[in-house]
C-alpha positions in Angstrom: 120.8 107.6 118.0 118.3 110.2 117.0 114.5 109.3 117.0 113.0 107.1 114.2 111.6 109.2 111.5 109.3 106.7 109.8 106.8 104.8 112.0 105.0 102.8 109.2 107.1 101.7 106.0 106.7 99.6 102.7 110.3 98.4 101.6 110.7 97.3 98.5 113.4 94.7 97.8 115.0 93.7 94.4 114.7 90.2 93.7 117.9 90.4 91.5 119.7 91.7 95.4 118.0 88.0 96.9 120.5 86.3 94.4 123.5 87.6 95.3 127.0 86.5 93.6 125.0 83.8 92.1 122.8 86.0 90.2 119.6 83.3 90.0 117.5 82.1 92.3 118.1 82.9 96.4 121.3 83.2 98.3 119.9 82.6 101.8 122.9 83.8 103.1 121.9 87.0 101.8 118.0 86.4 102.4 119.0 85.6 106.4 121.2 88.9 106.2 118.0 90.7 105.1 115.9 89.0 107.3 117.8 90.1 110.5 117.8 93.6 109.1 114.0 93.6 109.3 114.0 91.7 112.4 115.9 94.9 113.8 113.4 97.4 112.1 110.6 95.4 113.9 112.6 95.1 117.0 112.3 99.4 116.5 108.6 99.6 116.9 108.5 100.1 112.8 105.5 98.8 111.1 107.0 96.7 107.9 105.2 95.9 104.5 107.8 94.5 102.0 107.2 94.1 98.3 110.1 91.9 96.8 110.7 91.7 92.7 111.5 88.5 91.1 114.5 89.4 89.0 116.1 86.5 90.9 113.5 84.0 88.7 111.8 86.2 85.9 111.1 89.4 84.7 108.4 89.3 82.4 109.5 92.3 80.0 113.2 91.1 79.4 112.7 87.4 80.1 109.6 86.8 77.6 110.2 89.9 75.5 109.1 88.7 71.9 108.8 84.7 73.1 105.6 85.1 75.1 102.6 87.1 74.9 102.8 90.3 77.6 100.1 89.1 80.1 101.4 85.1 80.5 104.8 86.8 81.0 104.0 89.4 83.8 102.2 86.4 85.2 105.1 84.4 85.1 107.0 87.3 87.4 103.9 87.7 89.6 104.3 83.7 90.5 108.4 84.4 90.9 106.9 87.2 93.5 105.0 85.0 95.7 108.0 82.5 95.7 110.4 85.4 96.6 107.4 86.4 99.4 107.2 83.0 100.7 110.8 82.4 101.3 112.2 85.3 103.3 108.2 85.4 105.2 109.7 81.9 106.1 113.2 82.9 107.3 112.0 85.8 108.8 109.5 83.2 111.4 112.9 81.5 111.6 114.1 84.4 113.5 111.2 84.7 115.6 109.4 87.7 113.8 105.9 86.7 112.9 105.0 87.3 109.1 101.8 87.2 106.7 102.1 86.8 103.0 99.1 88.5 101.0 98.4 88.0 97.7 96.9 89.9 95.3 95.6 87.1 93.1 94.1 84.1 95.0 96.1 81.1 95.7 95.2 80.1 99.2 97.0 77.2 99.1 100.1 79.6 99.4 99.1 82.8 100.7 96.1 84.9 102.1 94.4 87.0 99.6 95.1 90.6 100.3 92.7 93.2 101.3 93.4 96.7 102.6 91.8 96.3 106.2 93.7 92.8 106.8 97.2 94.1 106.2 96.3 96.8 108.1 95.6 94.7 110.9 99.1 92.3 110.8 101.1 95.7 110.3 99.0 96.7 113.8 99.3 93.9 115.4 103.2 93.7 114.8 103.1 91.1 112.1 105.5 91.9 109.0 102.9 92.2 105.9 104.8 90.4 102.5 102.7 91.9 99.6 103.0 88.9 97.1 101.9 88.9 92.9 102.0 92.6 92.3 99.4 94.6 91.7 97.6 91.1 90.3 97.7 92.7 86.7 100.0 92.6 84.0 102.1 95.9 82.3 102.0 97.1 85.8 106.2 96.4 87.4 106.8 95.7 91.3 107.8 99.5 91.5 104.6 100.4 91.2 103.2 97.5 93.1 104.9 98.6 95.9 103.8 102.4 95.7 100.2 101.2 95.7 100.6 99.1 98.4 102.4 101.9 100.3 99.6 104.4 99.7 97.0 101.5 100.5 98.5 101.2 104.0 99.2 104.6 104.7 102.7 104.5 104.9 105.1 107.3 106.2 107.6 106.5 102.9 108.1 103.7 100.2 112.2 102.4 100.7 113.2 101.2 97.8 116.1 99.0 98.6 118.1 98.4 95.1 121.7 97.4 93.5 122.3 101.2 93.1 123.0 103.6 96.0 120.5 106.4 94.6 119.5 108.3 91.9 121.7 109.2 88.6 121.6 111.8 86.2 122.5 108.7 83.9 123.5 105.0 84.6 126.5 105.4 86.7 127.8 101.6 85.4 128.0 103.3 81.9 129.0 106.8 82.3 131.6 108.4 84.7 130.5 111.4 85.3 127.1 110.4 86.1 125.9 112.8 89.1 124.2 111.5 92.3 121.1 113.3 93.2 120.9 113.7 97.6 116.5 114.9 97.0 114.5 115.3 93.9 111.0 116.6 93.4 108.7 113.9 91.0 108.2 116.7 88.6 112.3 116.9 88.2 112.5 112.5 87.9 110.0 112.8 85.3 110.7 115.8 83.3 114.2 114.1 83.3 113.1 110.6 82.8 115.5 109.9 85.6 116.0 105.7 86.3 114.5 105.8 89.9 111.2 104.1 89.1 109.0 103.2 86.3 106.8 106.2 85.3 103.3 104.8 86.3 105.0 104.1 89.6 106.6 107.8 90.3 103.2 109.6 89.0 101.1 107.5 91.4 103.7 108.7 94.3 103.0 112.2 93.0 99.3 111.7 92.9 98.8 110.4 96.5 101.9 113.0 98.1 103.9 109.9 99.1 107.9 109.8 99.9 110.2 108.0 98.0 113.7 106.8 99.7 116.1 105.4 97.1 119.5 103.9 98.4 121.8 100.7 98.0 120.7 97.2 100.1 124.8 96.1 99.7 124.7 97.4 103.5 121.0 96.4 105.1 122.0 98.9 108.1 121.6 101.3 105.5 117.7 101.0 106.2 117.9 101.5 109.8 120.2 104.6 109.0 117.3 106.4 106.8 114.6 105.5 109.5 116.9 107.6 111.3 116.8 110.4 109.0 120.3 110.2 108.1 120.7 111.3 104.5 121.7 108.2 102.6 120.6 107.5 99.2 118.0 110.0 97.4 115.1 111.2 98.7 111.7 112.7 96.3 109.2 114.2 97.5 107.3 117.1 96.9 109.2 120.5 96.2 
């Protein structure tokens, strides 16, 4: 197989993908699946950060849209973060891998609190570095949580594992002839208002020159396959 293209990663995980057929809460049938792909990414040599949503518990922008006030909402999906965090960092040790759940809001009865220069430290010392409650504010989504922590830890490219297998001209669950994009520049997501991320999250990647690989977790081996360079999913970057 050709040589690994990424040596440092953040991977961001939907927590919606955690649930599988059941929708809510965690299939660890699925969860033990994802953990043995990331045992085989660290098994590679590859540095891991993973960000996970919590789609699987709450999202605080559909689930508490006009029953909550914003902020106790998001802080409701930061919590279901740290719960996704803590479960897969616990089937992954289950596997043998060593893992360290940071946090960026204290709760050290659960998690470390997270600081640059730590994670950097578990990513170097082989440790898989879960990056638990967000960005610790509200208005701000795990998208964007995940492309801060990418940029934080210097990471070659942000992964951003999801239920769809790249990026559409238009929802490909609503319209046929919605077109699948192989590489996009963040200038051509934006001016488009293309579905890949939120638009605080693809700005910051554009700001701080950082890759973006979009593809579909259905297969994990996908993720090996892209740190292999093969062209799966879509790719943006700079033009």
């Amino acid at each position: 197989m050709s040589e690994i293209k990424y040596k440092r990663i953040l991977l961001k995980i939907s927590g919606e993908a955690l649930a599988g057929e059941m929708h809510r809460g965690l299939d660890f049938d699925v969860v033990h699946e994802v953990c043995r792909m990331i045992r085989d990414i660290a098994d590679l040599g590859v540095q891991l950060g993973v960000v996970i949503g919590a789609g699987n518990f709450w999202r605080g922008v559909k689930d508490g849209a006009d029953k909550m006030q914003r902020s106790h909402a998001d802080s409701m999906g930061m919590l279901g973060t740290v719960m996704n965090c803590i479960a897969v960092a616990d089937a992954l040790e289950q596997q043998g891998v060593p893992a360290r759940v940071l946090s960026a809001v204290e709760m050290p009865k659960f998690a470390e609190y997270f600081t640059r220069d730590l994670a950097d430290r578990y990513l170097n010392e082989g440790k898989v570095v879960f990056f638990g409650a967000g960005t610790g504010n509200p208005y701000f989504s795990t998208d964007t949580g995940a492309v801060l922590r990418g940029v934080e830890i210097e990471a070659d490219a942000v992964f951003l594992a999801k239920n769809v297998d790249g990026i559409y001209s238009a929802d490909p669950n609503l319209d046929p002839t919605a077109v699948k994009f192989d590489e996009l520049t963040y200038d051509e997501v934006l001016a488009r208002h293309l579905k890949a991320t939120d638009t605080t999250a693809m700005t910051l990647a554009m700001d701080n020159h950082m890759t973006l690989v979009c593809f579909a977790l259905k297969d994990p081996k996908n993720i090996i396959r892209v740190l292999h360079g093969e062209k799966i999913g879509t790719v943006v970057k700079e033009g």
